[in-house]
C-alpha positions as CSV (number, residue, x, y, z in Angstrom):
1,X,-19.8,27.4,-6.1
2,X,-21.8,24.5,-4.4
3,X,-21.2,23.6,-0.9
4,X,-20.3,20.1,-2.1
5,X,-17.9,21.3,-4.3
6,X,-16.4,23.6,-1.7
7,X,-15.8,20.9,0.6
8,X,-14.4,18.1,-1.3
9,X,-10.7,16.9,-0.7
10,X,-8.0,18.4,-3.1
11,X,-6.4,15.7,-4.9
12,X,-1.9,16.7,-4.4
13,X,-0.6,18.3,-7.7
14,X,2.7,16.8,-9.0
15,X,4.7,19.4,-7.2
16,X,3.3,18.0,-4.1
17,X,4.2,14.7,-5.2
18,X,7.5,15.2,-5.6
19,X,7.5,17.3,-2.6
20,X,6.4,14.5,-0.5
21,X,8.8,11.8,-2.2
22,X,11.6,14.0,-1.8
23,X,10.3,14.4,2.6
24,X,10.6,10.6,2.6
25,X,13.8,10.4,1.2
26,X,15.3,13.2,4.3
27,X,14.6,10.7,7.2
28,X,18.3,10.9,8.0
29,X,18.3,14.9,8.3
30,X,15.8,14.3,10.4
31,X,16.7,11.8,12.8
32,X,20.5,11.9,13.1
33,X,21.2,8.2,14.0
34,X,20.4,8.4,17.8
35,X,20.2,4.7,17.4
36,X,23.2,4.0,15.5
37,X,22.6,-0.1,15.6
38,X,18.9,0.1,14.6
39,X,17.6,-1.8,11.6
40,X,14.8,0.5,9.9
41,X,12.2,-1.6,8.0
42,X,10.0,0.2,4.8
43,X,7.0,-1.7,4.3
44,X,5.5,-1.5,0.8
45,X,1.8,-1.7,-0.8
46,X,0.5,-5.3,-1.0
47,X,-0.9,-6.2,-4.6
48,X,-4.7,-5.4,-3.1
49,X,-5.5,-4.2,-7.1
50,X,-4.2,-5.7,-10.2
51,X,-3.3,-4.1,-14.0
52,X,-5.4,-6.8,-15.3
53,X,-8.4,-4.8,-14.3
54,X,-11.4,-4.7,-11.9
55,X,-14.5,-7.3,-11.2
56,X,-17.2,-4.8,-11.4
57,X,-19.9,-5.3,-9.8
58,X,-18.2,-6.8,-7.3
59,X,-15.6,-3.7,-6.8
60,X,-17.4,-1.1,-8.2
61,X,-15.3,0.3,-10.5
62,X,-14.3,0.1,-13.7
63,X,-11.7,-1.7,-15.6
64,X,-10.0,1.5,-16.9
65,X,-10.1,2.6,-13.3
66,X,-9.1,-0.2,-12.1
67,X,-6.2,-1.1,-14.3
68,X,-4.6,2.9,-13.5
69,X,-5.5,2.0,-9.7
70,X,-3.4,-1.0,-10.2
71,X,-0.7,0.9,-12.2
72,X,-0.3,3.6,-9.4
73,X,0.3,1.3,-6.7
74,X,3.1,0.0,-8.7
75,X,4.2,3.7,-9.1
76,X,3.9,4.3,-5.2
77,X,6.0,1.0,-4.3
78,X,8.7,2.0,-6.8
79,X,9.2,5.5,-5.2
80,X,9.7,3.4,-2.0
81,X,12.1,1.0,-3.3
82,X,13.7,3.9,-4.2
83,X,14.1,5.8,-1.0
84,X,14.6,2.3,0.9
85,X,17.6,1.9,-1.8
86,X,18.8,5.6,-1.2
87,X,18.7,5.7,2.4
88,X,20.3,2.4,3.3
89,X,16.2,1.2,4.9
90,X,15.3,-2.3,4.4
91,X,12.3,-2.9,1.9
92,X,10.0,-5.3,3.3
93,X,8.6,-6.1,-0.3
94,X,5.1,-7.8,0.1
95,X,3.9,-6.6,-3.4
96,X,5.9,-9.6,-5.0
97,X,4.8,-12.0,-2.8
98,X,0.6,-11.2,-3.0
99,X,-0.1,-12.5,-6.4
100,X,-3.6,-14.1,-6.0
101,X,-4.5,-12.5,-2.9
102,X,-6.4,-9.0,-4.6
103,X,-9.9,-7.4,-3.8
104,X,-11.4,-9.6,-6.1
105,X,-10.5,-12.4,-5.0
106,X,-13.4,-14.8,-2.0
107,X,-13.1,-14.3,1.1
108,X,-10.6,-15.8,3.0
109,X,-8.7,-15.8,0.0
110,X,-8.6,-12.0,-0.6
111,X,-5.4,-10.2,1.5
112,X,-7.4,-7.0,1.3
113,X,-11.3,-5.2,1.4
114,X,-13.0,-3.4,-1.1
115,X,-14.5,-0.1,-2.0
116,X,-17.3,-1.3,0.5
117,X,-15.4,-3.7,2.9
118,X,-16.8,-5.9,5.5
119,X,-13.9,-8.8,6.8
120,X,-14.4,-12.3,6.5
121,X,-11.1,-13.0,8.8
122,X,-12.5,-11.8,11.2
123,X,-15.9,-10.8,10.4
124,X,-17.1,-7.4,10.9
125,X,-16.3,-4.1,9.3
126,X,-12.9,-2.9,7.7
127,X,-11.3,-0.1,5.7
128,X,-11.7,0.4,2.3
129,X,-8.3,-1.2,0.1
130,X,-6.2,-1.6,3.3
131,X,-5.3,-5.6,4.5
132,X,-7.7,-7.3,6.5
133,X,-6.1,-9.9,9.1
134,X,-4.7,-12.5,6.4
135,X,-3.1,-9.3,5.0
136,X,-1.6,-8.2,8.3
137,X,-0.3,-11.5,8.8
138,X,0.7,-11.8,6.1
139,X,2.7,-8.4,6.0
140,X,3.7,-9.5,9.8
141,X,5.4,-12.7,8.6
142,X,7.4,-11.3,6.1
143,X,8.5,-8.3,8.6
144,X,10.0,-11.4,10.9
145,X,11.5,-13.0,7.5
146,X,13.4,-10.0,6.9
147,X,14.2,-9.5,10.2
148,X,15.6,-13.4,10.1
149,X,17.7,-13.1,7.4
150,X,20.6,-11.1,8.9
């Protein structure tokens, strides 16, 4: 076998999946309410990639890949609705409220970087389909709203 092929990541199987959705879901087996008054907060994905599908070359990558991308996000903040919703966590839900704000979008519009990511707000480098600063504030102001609304 190749080196590079030796060394690559493994992607999870489904059992490993599951595995790790079911983990999540045990945070109160785990931490047995020392803090019996504390508000937990789960904060979900922000709608950094659509369904609607990529804007290659921008984002390097292709519709189809783009479109499952955008698919499995959905997927992901499901599972955490669901384990906010089991385990009595508040969801911070900032998928919903991100319309317009994807990868594609110009900077200083965009909540998030691409495949190759270089901020705008501020400028300099960033990670790869994670929230640049507009992001984080925007996932920062709708912590406090949450937090407000009790």
């Amino acid at each position: 076998m190749p080196g590079f092929l030796r060394h690559r990541r493994r992607r999870p199987d489904v059992g490993e999946y599951r595995g790790r959705r079911a983990e999540a879901g045990r945070r109160d087996q785990r931490h047995p309410g020392p803090l019996p008054h504390a508000r937990i907060l789960l904060l979900n994905y922000l709608k950094l990639i659509t369904t609607e599908g990529g804007c290659f070359p921008t984002i390097p990558i292709s519709d189809p890949d783009a479109i499952w991308l955008g698919h499995k996000l959905i997927e992901l903040n499901s599972m955490l609705a669901r384990v906010a919703n089991t385990t009595d966590i508040d969801l911070v839900d900032t998928y919903a409220t991100s319309d317009g704000h994807d990868v594609c979008q110009a900077p200083g519009v965009r909540w998030g970087e691409g495949l190759i990511p270089f901020s705008s707000t501020p400028v300099g480098p960033a990670a790869p389909f994670h929230p640049n600063q507009l992001g984080a504030n925007h996932q920062a102001n709708s912590i406090l709203a949450v937090l407000g609304a009790r």
